[in-house]
N, C-alpha and C positions, 0 to 999 in steps of 0.2 A: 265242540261247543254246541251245547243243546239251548235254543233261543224260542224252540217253540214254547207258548203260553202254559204255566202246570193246568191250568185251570182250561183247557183248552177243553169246550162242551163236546166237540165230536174226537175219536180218534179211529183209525182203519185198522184193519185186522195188525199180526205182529208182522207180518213179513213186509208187511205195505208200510208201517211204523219203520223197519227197519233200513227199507229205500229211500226213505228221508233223511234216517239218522248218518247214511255212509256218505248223502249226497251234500250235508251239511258238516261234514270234519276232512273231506279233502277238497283239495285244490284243482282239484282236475277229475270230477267224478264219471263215472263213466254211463253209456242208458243203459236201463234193466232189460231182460228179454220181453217186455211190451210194448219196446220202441222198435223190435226187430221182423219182421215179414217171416210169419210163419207159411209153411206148405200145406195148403188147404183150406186156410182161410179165405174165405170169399175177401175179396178186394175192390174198395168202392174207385168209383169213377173220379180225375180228377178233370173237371173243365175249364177252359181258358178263356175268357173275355176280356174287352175293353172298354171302358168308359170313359165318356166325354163330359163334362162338367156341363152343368146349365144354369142352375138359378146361384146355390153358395159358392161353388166353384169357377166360373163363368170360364171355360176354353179350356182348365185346366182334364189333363186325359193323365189315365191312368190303367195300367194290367190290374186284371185280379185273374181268383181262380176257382171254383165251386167245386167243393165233395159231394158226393153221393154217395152216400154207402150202398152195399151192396142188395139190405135188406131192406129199403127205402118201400114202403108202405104208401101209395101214392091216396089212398082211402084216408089216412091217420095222419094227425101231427106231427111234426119231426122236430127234433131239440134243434139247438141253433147256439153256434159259436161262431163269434166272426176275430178274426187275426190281422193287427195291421203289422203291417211288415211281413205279410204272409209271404213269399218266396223264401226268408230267412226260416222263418216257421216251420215249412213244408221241409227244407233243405240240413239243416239244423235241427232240428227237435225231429224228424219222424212224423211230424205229427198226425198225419193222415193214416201212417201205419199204425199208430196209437190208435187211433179211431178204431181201426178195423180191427184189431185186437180187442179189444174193452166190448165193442156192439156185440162182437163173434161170443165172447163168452158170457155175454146176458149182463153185463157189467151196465153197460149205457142200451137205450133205446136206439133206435136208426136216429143217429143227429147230421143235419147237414153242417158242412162250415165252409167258411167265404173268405179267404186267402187276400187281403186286399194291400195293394202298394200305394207309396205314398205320390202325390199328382205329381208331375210332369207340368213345370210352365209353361203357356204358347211359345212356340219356338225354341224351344230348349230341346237338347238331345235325349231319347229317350232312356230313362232311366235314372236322370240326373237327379229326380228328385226334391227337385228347389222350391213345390211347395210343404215339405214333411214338416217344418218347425209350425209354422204359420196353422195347419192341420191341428197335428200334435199338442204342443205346446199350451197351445192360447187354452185359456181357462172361461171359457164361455160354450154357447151352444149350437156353435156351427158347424162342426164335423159329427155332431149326433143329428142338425138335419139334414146334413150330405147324405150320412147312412139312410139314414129314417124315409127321406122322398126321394132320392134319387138311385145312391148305387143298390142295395138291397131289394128295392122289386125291381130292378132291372134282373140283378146276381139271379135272384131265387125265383126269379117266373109265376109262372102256376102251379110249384112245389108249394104242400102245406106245410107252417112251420107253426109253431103252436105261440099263442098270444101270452105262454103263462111266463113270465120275467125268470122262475126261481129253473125255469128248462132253459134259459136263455145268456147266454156268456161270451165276457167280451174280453180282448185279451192281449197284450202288449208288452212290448221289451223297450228299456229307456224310455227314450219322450211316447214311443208305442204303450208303455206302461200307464204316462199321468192320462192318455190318451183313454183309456178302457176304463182306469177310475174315474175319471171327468166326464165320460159316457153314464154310468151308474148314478155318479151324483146327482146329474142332472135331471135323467131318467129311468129312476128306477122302478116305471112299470114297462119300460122297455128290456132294460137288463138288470136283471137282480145277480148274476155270477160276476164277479171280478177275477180275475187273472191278471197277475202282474211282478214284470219282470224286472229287475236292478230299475224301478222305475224313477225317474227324475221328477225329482218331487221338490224341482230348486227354482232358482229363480234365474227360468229361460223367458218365459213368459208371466210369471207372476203364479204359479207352480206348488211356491213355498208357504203360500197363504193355507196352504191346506189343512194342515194340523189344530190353525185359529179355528178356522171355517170349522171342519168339523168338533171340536169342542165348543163352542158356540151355537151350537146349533142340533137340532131333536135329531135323533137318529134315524136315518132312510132304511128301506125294508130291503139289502143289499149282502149277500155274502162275497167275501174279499178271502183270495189266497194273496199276500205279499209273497218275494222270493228276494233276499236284500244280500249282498258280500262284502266281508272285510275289506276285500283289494278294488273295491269299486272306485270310481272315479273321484279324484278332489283337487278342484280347478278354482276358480275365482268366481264362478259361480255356484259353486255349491259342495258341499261334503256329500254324498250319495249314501253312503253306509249311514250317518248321523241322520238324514234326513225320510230314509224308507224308517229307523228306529222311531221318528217323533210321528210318520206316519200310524202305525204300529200301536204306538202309545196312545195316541188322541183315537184311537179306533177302540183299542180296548176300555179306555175309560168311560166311551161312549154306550157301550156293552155290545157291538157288533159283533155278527158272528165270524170270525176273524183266524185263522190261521196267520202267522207269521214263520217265514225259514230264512233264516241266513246261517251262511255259509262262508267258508274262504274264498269263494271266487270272486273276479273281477267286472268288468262290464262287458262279459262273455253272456253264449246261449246255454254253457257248460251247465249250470246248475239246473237250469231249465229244462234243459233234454231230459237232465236226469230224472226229476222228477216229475214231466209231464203225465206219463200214466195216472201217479200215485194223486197229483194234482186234480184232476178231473174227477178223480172215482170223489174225491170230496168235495170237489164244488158240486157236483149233479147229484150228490146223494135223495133221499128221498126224505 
């Protein structure tokens, strides 16, 4: 099942064409050799922090985790992709291995990324995660100033990251999904790259207005990869496959620059892995 757009204004060479088209007609596709740890390639750094909430978050703590590639240019800007649910990300996708494959062969620039979990209530056991809907979900501007003033110059230090939005991408699975679009909408001269996975785009939080919203309203200066599957989730809040398509739809009517992929899979990382390389080389394009 081929869903990408005909009319789609960019497309990647054929063999990169062709890791989309395998990852989108099975049900279980597998990573390409970019998701794999070559011998030789230099390998960026991965480091490990914790954060304590202050002003949006107030007590709530949270892991994250910071890349460094290996050709990190401390003179020069660095691209910048931040992951919420990042342990999944890093553990599931490759993703850091991706990185270092793509920088290594002149594919991307040295980009850092920011691996970040969702908060930890006061007093809850670590890991529990009980504040990720409240984060996620909510359809407002609070976990863009979490990023924005608190975790992000904490994450990234006195590393340069470059100010330009279309270097800068944000990136999410499920409610991690409306998470990284709802990032972009609201600031998109913070993040102009969308990534986004079997994204929940229902009504957990009020989610489903998005499709209004955007047909209603002028187009933001934003590229979107969606990633949507037949066997996604359909609960009593929402159809996921029906609702990543109306996302889809109110984006290309709108004329964004838009990639859409669905596939047979489920509310798995499977289609994700698969095509995270192929994914990147087209959000970061030039």
């Amino acid at each position: 099942m081929n869903l990408v757009f005909d009319h789609d204004p960019f497309l990647l060479s054929d063999e990169d064409e062709a890791v989309f088209k395998a990852a989108r007609e099975s049900s279980s596709p597998s990573m390409s050799a970019l998701c794999t740890a070559v011998a030789g390639i230099p390998t960026g750094a991965v480091i490990a922090g914790h954060h304590v909430g202050a002003a949006v978050y107030a007590k709530v703590e949270r892991d994250y985790q910071v890349y460094l590639p290996a050709q990190l240019d401390t003179t020069a800007d660095a691209n910048l992709i931040v992951f919420q649910d990042g342990d999944n990300y890093l553990r599931r996708t490759n993703a850091h291995v991706v990185l270092d494959n793509l920088i290594a062969g002149g594919v991307l620039p040295p980009t850092i990324a920011v691996f970040i979990e969702p908060g930890d209530l006061p007093g809850s056991p670590k890991g529990a995660r009980g504040n990720r809907s409240l984060e996620y979900d909510s359809v407002n501007d609070a976990y863009l100033r979490f990023l924005l003033d608190e975790l992000l110059p904490e994450a990234i230090g006195d590393y340069r990251v470059t100010a330009d939005p279309m270097r800068r991408a944000i990136c999410g699975m499920s409610s991690g999904g409306i998470c990284a679009f709802n990032a972009a909408w609201e600031r998109p001269d913070e993040f102009g790259l969308v990534l986004s996975h079997v994204a929940s785009f229902i009504n957990i939080r009020g989610g489903h207005i998005y499709p209004s919203r955007i047909r209603q309203n002028g187009a933001r200066p934003f590229r979107a990869l969606l990633q949507g599957g037949a066997g996604d989730l359909d609960n009593t809040l929402g159809h996921w496959p029906t609702a990543n398509f109306d996302m889809a739809a109110a984006l290309r009517f709108k004329g964004y620059d838009l990639r859409f992929e669905f596939g047979l899979c489920g509310h798995t990382f499977e289609h994700a892995a698969a095509i995270m390389p192929q994914a990147l080389k087209w959000l970061f394009r030039a």
